[in-house]
NUDO-404930 format. One record per atom (N, C-alpha, C): residue number from 1; atom name; x, y, z. Coordinates in steps of 0.02 Angstrom, whole numbers. Layout:
BEGIN
<r resi="NUM" name="CA" x="X" y="Y" z="Z"/>
...
This chain:
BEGIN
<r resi="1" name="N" x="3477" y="2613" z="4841"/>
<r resi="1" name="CA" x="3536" y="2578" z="4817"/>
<r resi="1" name="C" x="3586" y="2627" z="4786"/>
<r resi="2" name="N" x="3542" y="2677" z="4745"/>
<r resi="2" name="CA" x="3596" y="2723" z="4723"/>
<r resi="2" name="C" x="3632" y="2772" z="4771"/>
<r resi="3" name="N" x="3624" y="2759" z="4836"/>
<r resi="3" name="CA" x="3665" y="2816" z="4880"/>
<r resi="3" name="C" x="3702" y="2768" z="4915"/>
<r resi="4" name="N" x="3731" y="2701" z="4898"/>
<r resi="4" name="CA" x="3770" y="2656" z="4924"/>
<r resi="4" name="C" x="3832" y="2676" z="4899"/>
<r resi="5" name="N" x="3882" y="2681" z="4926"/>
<r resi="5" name="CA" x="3923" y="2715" z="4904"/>
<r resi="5" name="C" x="4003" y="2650" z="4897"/>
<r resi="6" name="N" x="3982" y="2577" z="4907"/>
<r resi="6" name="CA" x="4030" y="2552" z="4866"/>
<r resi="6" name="C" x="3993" y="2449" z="4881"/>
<r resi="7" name="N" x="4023" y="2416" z="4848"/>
<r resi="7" name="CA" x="4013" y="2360" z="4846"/>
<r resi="7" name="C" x="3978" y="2328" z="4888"/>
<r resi="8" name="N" x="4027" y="2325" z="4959"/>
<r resi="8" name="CA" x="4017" y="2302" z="5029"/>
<r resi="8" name="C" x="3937" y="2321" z="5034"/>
<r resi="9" name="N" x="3924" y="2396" z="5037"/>
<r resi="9" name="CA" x="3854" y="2414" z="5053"/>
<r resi="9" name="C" x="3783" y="2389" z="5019"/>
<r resi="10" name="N" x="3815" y="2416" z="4962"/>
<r resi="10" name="CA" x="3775" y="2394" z="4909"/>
<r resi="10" name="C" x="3719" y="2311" z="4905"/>
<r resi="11" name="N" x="3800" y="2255" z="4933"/>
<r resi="11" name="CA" x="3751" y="2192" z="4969"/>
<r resi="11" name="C" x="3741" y="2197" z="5044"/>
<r resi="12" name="N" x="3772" y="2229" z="5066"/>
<r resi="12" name="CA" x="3697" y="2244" z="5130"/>
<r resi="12" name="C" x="3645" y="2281" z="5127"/>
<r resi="13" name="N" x="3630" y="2297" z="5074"/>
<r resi="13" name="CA" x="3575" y="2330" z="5083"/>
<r resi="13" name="C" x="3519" y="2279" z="5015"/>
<r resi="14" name="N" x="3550" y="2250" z="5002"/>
<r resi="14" name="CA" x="3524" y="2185" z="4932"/>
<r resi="14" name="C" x="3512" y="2122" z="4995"/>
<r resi="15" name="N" x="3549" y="2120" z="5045"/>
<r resi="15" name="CA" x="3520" y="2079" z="5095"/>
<r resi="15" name="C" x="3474" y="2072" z="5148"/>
<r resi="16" name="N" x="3454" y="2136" z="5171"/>
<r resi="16" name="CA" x="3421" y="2165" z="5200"/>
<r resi="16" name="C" x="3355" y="2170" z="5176"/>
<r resi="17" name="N" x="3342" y="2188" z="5096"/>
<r resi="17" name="CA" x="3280" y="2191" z="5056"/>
<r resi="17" name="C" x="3285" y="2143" z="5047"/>
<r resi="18" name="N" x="3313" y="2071" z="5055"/>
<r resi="18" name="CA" x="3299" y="1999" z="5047"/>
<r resi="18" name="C" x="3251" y="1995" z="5109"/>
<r resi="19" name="N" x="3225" y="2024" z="5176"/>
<r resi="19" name="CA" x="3188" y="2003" z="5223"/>
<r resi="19" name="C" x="3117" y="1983" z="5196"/>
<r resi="20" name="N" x="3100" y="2024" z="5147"/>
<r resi="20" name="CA" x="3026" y="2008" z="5146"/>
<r resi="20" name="C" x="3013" y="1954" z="5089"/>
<r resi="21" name="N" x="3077" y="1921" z="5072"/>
<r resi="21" name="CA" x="3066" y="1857" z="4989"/>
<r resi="21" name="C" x="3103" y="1805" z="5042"/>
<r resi="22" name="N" x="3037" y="1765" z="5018"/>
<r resi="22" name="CA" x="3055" y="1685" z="5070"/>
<r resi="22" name="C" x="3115" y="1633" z="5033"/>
<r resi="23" name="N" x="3139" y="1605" z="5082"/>
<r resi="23" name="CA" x="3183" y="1569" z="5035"/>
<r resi="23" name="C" x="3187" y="1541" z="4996"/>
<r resi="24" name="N" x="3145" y="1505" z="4964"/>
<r resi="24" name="CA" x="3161" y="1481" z="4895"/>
<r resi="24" name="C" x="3161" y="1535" z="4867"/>
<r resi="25" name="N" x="3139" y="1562" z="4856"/>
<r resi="25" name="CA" x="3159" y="1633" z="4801"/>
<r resi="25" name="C" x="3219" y="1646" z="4792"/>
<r resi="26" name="N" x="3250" y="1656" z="4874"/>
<r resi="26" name="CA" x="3307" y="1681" z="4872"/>
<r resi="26" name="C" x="3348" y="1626" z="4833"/>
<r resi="27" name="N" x="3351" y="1566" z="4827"/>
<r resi="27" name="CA" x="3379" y="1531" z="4812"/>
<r resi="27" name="C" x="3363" y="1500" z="4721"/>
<r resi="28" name="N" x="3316" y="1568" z="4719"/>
<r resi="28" name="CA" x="3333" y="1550" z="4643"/>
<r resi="28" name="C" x="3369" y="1625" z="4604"/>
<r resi="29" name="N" x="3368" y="1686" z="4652"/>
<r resi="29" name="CA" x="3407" y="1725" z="4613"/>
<r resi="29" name="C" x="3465" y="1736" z="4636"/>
<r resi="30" name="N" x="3497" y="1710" z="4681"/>
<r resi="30" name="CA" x="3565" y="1710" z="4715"/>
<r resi="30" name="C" x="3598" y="1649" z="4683"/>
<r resi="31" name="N" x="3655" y="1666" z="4648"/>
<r resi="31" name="CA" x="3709" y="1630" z="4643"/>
<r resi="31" name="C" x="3725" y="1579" z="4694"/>
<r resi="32" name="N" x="3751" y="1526" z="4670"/>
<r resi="32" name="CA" x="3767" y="1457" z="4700"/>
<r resi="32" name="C" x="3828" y="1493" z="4765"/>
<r resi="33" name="N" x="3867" y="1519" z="4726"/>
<r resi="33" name="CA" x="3952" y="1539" z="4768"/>
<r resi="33" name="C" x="3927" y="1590" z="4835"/>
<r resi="34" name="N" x="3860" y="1622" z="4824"/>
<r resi="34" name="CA" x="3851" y="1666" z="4856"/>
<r resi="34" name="C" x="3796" y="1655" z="4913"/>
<r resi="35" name="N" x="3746" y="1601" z="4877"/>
<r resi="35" name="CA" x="3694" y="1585" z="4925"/>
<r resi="35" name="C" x="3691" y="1536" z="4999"/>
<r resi="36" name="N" x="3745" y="1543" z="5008"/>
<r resi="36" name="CA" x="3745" y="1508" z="5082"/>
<r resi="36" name="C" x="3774" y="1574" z="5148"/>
<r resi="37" name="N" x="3819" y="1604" z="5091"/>
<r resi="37" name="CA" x="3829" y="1670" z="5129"/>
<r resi="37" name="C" x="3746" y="1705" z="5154"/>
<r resi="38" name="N" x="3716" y="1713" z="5091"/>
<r resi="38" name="CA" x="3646" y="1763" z="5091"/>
<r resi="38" name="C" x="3604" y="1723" z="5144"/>
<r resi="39" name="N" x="3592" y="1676" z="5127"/>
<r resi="39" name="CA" x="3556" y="1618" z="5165"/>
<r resi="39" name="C" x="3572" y="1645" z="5254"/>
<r resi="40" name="N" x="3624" y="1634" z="5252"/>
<r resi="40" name="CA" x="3654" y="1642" z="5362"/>
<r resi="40" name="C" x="3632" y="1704" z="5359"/>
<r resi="41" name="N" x="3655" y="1772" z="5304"/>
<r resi="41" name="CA" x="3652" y="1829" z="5342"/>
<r resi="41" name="C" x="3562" y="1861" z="5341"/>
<r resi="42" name="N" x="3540" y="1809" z="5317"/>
<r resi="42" name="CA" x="3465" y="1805" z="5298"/>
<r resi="42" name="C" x="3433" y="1800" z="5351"/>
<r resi="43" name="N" x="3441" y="1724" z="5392"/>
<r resi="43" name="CA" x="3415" y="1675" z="5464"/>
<r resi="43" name="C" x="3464" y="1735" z="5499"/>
<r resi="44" name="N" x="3518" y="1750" z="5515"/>
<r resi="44" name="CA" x="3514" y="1803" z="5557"/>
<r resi="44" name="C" x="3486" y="1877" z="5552"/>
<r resi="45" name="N" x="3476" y="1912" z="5504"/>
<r resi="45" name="CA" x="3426" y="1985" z="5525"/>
<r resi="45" name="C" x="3350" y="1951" z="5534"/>
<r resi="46" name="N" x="3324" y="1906" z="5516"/>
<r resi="46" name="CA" x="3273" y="1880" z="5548"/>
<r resi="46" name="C" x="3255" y="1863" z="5599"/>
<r resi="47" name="N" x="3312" y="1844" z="5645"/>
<r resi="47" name="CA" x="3310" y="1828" z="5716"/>
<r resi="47" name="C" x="3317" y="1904" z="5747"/>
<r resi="48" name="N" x="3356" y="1936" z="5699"/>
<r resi="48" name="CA" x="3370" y="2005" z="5749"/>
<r resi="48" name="C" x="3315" y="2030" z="5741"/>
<r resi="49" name="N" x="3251" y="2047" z="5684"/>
<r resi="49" name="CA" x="3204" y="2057" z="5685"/>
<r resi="49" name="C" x="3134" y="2055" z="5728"/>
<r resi="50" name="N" x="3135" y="1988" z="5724"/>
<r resi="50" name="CA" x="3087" y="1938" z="5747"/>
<r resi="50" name="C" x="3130" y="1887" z="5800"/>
<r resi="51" name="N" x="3169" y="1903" z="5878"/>
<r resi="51" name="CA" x="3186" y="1858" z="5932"/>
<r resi="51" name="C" x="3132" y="1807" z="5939"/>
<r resi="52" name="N" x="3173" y="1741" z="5941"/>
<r resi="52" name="CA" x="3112" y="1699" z="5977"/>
<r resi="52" name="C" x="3088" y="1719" z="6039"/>
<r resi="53" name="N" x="3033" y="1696" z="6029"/>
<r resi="53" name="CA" x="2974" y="1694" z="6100"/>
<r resi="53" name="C" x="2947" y="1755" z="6112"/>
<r resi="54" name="N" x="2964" y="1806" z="6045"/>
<r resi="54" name="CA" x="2940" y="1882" z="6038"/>
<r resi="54" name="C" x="2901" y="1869" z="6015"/>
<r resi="55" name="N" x="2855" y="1846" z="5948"/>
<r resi="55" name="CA" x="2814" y="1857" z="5894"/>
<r resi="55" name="C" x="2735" y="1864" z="5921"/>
């Protein structure tokens, strides 16, 4: 985190280490204004992760 070098990054890379905390979690340390954003960009690196009909 400390070699993020401004805001923008900083939550992609706070979103990204969201892969391995299931959602309710996420949804208790993410802000209301923010957690639907985190939420989509969540269900999508998961799919990019893990494609259906891959697992």
């Amino acid at each position: 985190m400390a070699t993020a070098c401004d805001l923008r990054n900083k939550s992609a890379l706070s979103i990204v280490a969201l892969l391995d905390v299931d959602e309710q979690m996420i949804s208790q340390v993410v802000g209301k204004k923010r957690l639907v954003f985190v939420q989509n960009c969540h269900a999508y690196l998961k799919g990019s992760v893990n494609p259906a009909g891959l697992d």
